[in-house]
PyMOL commands that place a pseudoatom at each C-alpha (Angstrom):
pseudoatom trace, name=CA, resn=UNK, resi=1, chain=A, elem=C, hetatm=0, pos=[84.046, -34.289, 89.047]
pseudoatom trace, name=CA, resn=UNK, resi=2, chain=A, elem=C, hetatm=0, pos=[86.625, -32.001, 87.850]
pseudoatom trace, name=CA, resn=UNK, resi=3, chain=A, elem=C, hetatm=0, pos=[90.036, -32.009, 88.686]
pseudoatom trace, name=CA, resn=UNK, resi=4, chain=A, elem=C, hetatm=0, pos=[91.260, -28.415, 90.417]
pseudoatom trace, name=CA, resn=UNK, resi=5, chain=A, elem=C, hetatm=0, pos=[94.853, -28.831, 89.002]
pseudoatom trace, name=CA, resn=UNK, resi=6, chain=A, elem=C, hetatm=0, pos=[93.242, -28.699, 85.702]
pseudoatom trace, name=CA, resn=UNK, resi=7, chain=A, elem=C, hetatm=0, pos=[90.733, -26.215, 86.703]
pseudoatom trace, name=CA, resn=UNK, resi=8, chain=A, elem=C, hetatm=0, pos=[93.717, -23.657, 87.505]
pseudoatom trace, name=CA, resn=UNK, resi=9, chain=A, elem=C, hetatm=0, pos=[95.696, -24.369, 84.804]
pseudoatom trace, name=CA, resn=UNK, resi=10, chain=A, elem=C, hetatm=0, pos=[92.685, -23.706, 82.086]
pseudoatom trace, name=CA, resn=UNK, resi=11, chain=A, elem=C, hetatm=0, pos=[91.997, -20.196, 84.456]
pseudoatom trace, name=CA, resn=UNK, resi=12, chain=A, elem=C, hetatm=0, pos=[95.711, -19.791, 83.928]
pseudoatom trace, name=CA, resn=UNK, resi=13, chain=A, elem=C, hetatm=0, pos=[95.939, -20.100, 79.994]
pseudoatom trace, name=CA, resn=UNK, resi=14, chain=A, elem=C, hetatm=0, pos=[92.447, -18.206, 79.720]
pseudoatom trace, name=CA, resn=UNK, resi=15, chain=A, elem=C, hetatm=0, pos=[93.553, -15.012, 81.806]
pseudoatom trace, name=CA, resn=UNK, resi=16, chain=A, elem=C, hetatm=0, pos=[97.289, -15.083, 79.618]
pseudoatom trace, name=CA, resn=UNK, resi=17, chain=A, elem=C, hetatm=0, pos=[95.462, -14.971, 75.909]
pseudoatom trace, name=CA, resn=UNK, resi=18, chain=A, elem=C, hetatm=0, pos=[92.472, -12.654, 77.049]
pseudoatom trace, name=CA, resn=UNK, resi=19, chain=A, elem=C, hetatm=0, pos=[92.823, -9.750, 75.237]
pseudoatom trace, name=CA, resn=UNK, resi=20, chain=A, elem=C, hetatm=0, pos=[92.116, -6.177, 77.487]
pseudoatom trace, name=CA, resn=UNK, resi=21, chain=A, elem=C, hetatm=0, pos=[88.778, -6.170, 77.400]
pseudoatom trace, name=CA, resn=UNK, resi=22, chain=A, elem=C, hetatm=0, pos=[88.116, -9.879, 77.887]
pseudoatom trace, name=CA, resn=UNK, resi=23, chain=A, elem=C, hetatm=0, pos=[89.952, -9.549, 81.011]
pseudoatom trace, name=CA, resn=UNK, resi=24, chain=A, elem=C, hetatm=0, pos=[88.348, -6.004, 81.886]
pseudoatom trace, name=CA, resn=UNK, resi=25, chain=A, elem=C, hetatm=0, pos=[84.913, -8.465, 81.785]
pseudoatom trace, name=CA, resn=UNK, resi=26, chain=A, elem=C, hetatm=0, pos=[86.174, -11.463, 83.223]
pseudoatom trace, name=CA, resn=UNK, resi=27, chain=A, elem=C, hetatm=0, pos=[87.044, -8.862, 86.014]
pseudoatom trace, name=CA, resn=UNK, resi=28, chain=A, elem=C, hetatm=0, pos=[83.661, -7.292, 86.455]
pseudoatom trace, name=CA, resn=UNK, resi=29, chain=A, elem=C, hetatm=0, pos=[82.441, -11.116, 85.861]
pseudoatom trace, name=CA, resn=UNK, resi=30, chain=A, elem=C, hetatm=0, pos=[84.298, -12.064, 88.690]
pseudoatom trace, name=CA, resn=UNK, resi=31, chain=A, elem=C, hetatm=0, pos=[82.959, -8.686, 90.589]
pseudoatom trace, name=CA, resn=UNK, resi=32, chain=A, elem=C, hetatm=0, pos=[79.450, -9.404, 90.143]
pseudoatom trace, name=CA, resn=UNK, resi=33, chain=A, elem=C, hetatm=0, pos=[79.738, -13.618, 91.772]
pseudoatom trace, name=CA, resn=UNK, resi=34, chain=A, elem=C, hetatm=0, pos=[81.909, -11.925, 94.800]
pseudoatom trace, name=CA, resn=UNK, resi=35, chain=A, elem=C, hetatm=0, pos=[79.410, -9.279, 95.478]
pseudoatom trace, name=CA, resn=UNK, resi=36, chain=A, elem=C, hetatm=0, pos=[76.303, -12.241, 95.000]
pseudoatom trace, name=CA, resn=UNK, resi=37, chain=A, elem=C, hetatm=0, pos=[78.173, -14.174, 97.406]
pseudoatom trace, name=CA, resn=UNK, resi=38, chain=A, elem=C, hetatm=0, pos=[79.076, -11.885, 99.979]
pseudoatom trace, name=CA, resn=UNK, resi=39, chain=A, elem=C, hetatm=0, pos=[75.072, -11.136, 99.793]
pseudoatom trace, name=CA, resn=UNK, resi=40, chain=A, elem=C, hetatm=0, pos=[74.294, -14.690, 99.908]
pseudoatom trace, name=CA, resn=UNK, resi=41, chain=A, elem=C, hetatm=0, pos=[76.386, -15.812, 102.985]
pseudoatom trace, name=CA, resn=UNK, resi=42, chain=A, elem=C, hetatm=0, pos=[75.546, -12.325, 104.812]
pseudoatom trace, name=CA, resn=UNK, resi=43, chain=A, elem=C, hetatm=0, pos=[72.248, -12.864, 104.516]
pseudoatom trace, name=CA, resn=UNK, resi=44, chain=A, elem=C, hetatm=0, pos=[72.424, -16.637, 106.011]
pseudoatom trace, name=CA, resn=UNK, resi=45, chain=A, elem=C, hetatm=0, pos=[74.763, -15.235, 108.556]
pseudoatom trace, name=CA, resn=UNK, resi=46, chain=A, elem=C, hetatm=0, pos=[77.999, -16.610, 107.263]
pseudoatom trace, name=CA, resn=UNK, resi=47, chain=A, elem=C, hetatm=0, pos=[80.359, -12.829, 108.171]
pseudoatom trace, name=CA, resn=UNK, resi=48, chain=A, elem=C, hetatm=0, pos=[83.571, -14.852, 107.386]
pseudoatom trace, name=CA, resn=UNK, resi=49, chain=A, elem=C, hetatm=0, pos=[82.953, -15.916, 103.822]
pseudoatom trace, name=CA, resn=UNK, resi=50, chain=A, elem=C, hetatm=0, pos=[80.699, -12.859, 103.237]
pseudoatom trace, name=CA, resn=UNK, resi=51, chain=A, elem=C, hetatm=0, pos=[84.172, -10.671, 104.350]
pseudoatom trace, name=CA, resn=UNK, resi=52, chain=A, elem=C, hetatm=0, pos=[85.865, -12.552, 102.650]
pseudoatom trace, name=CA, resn=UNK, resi=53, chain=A, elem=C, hetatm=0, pos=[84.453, -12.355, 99.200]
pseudoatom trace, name=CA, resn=UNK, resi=54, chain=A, elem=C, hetatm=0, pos=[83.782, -8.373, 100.209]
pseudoatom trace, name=CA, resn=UNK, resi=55, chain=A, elem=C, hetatm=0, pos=[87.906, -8.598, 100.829]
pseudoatom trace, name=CA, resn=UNK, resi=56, chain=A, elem=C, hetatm=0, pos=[88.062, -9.674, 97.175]
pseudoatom trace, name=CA, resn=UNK, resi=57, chain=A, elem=C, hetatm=0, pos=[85.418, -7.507, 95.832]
pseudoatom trace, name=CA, resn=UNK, resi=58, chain=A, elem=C, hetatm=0, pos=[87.901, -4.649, 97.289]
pseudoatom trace, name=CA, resn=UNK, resi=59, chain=A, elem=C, hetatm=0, pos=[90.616, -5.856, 95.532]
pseudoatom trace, name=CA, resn=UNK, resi=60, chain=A, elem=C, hetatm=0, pos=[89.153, -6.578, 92.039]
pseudoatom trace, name=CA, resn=UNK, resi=61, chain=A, elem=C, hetatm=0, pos=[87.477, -2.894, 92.421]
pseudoatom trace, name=CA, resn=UNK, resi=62, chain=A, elem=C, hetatm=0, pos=[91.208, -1.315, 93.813]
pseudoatom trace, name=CA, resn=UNK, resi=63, chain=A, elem=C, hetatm=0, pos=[92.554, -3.038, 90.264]
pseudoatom trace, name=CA, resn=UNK, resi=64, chain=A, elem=C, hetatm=0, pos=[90.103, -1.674, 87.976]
pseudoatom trace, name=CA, resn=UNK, resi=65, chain=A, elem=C, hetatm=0, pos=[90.737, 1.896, 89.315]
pseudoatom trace, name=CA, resn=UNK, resi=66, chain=A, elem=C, hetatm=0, pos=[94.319, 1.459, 89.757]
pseudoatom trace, name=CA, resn=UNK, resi=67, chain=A, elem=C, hetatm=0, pos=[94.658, 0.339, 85.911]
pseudoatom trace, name=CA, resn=UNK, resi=68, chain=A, elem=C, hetatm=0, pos=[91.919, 3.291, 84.586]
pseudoatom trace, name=CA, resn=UNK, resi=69, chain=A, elem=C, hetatm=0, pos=[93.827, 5.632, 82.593]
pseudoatom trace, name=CA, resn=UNK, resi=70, chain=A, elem=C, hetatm=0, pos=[91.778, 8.940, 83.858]
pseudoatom trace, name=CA, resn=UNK, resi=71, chain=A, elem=C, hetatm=0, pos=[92.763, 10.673, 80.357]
pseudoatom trace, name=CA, resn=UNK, resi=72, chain=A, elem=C, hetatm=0, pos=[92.341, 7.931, 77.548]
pseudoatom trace, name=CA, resn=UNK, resi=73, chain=A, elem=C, hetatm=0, pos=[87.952, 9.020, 77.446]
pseudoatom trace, name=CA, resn=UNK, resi=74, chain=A, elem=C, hetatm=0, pos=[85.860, 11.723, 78.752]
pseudoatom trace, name=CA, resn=UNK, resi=75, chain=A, elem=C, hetatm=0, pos=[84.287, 9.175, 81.339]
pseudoatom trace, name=CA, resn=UNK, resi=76, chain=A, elem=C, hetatm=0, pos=[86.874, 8.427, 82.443]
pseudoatom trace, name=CA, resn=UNK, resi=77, chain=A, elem=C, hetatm=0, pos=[86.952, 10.273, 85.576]
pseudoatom trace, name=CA, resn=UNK, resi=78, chain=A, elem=C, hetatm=0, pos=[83.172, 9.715, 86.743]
pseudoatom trace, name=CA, resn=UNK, resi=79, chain=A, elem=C, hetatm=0, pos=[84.416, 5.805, 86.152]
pseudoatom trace, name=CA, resn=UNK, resi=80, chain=A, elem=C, hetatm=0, pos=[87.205, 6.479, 88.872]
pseudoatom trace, name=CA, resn=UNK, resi=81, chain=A, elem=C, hetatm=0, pos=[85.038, 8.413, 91.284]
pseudoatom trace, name=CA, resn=UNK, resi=82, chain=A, elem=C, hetatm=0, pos=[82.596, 5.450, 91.033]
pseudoatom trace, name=CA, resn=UNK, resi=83, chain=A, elem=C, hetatm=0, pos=[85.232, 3.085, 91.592]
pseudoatom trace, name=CA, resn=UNK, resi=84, chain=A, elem=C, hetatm=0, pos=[86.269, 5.012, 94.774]
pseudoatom trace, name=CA, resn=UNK, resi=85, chain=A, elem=C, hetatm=0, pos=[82.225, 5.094, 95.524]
pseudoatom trace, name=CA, resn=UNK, resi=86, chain=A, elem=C, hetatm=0, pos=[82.455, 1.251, 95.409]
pseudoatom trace, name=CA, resn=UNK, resi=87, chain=A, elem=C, hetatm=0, pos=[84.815, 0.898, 97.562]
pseudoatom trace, name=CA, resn=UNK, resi=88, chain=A, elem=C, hetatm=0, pos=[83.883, 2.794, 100.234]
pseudoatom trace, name=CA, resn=UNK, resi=89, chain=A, elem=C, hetatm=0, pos=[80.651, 1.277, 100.218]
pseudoatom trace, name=CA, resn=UNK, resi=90, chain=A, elem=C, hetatm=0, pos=[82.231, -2.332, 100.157]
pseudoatom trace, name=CA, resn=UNK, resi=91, chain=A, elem=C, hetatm=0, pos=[84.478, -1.846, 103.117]
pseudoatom trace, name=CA, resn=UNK, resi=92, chain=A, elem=C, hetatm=0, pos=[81.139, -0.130, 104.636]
pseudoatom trace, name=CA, resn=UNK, resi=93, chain=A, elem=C, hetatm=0, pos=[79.410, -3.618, 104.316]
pseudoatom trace, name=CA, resn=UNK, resi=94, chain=A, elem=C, hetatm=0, pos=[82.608, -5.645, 104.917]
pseudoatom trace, name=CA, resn=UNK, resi=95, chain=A, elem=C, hetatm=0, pos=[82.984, -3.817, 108.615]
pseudoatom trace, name=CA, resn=UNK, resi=96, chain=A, elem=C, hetatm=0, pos=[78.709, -3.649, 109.443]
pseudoatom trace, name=CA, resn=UNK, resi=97, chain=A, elem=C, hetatm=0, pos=[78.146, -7.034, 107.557]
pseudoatom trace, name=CA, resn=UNK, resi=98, chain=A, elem=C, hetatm=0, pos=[75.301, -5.456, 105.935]
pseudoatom trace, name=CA, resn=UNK, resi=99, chain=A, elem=C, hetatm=0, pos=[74.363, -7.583, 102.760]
pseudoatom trace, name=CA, resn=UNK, resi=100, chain=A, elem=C, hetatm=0, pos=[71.946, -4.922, 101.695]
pseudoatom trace, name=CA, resn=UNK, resi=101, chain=A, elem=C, hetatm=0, pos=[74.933, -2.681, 100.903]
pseudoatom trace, name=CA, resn=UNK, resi=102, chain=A, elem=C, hetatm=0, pos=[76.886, -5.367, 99.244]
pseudoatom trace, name=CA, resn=UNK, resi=103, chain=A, elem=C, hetatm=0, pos=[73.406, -5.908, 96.841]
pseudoatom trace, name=CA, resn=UNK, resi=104, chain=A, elem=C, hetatm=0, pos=[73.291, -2.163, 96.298]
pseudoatom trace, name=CA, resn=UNK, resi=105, chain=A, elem=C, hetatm=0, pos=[77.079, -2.436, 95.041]
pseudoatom trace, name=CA, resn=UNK, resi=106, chain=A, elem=C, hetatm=0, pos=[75.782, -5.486, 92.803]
pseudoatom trace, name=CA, resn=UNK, resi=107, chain=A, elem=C, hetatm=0, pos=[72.777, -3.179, 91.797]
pseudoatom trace, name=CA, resn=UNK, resi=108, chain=A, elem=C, hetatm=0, pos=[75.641, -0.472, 90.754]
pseudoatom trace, name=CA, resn=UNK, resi=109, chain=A, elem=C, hetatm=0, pos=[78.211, -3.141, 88.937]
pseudoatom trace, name=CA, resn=UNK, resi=110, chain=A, elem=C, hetatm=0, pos=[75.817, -5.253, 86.679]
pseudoatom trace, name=CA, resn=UNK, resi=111, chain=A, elem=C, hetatm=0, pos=[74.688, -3.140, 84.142]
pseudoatom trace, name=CA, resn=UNK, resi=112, chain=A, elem=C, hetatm=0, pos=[78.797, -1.641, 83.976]
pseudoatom trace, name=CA, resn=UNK, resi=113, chain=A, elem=C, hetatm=0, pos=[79.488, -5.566, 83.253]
pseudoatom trace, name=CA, resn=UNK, resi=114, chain=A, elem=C, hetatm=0, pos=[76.823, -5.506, 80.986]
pseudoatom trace, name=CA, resn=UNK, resi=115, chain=A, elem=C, hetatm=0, pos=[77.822, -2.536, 79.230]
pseudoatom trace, name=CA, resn=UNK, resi=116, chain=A, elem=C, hetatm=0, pos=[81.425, -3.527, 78.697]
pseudoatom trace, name=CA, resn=UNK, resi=117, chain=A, elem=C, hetatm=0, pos=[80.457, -6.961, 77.522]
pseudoatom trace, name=CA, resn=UNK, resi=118, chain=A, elem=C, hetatm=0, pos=[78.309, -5.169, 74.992]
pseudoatom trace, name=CA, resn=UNK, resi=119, chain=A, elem=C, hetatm=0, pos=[81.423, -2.726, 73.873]
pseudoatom trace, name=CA, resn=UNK, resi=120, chain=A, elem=C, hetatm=0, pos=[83.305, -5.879, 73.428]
pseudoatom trace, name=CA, resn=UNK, resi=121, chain=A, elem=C, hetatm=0, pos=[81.213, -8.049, 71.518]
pseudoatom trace, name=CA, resn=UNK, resi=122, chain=A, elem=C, hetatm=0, pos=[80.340, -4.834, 69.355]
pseudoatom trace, name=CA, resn=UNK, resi=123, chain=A, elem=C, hetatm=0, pos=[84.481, -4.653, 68.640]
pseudoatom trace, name=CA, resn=UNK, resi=124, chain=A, elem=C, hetatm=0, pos=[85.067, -8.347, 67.544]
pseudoatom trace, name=CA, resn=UNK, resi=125, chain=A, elem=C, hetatm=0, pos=[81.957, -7.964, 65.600]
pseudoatom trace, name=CA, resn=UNK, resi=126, chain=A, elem=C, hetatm=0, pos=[83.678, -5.094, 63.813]
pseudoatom trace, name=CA, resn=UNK, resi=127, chain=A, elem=C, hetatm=0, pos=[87.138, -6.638, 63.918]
pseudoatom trace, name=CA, resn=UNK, resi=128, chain=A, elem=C, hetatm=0, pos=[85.875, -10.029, 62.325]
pseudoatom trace, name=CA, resn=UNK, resi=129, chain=A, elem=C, hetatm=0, pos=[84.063, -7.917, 59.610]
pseudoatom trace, name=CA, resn=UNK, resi=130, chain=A, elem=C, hetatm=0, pos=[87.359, -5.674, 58.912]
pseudoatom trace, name=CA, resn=UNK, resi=131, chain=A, elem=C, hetatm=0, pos=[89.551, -9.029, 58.952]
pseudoatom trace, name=CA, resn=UNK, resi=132, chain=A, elem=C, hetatm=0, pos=[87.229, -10.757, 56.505]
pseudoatom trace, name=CA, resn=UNK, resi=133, chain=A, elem=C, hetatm=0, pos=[86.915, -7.311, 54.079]
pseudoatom trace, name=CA, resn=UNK, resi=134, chain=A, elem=C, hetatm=0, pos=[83.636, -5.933, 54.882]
pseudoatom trace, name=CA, resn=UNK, resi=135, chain=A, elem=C, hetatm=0, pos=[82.752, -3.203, 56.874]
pseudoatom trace, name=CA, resn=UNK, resi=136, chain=A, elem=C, hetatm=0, pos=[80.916, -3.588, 60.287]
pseudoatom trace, name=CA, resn=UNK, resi=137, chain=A, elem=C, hetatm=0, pos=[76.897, -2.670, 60.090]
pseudoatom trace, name=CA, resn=UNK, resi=138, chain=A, elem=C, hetatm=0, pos=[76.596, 1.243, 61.327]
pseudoatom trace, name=CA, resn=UNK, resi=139, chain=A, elem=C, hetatm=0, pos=[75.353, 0.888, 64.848]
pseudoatom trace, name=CA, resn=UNK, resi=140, chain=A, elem=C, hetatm=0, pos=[71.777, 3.239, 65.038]
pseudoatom trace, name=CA, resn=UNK, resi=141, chain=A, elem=C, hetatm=0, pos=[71.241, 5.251, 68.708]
for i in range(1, 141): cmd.bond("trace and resi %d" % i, "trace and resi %d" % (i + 1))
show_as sticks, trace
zoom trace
């Protein structure tokens, strides 16, 4: 059994060292359980805990475009209208308590997680090789 005053305080320390983009996927990790929840308890008829982890869906979505700078990348723009997408769709499910729409949202955040996990494993891969004096392999498309 683990002991939740520990379980916080290792959360804590974790979310204080994560560097950007560890926390940019610990967010969409995060995203991804709140949305399979929400589905989950909707589904077995459960609206309070499937609002409420809509609720937090919301917010974790409302952070990510809040903290998007629109002009750092060319994407960056069809990232934020997505984002507002998202969220229209989530309060959509949170107010009809349709878990379909909350899967759909999953259906749309997954491969985003999965795609930002892969952009930062593919950047400490090339900042371990830089730090030890090689030179990341080129990357074929």
């Amino acid at each position: 059994m683990t002991n939740p005053a520990l379980r916080a305080r290792y959360l804590a320390q974790s979310v204080t060292t994560a560097s950007p983009g560890q926390l940019l996927v610990m967010l969409y990790d995060r995203l991804v359980v709140d949305l399979a929840q929400a589905e989950e308890a909707l589904r077995a008829g459960d609206r309070q805990t499937g609002s409420a982890r809509l609720m937090h869906a919301q917010d974790i979505v409302a952070e990510l475009r809040g903290s998007l700078d629109v002009t750092a990348w060319d994407g960056a723009a069809g990232l934020s209208q997505l984002y507002g997408f998202l969220l229209t769709e989530l309060i959509k499910a949170n107010v009809r308590g349709d878990a379909d729409v909350a899967a759909t949202c999953r259906a749309l955040v997954e491969p985003l997680r999965d795609a930002w996990r892969e952009a930062l494993l593919a950047t400490q891969s090339e900042g371990a090789a830089a730090s030890a004096g090689g030179s990341a392999p080129a990357r074929v498309a």
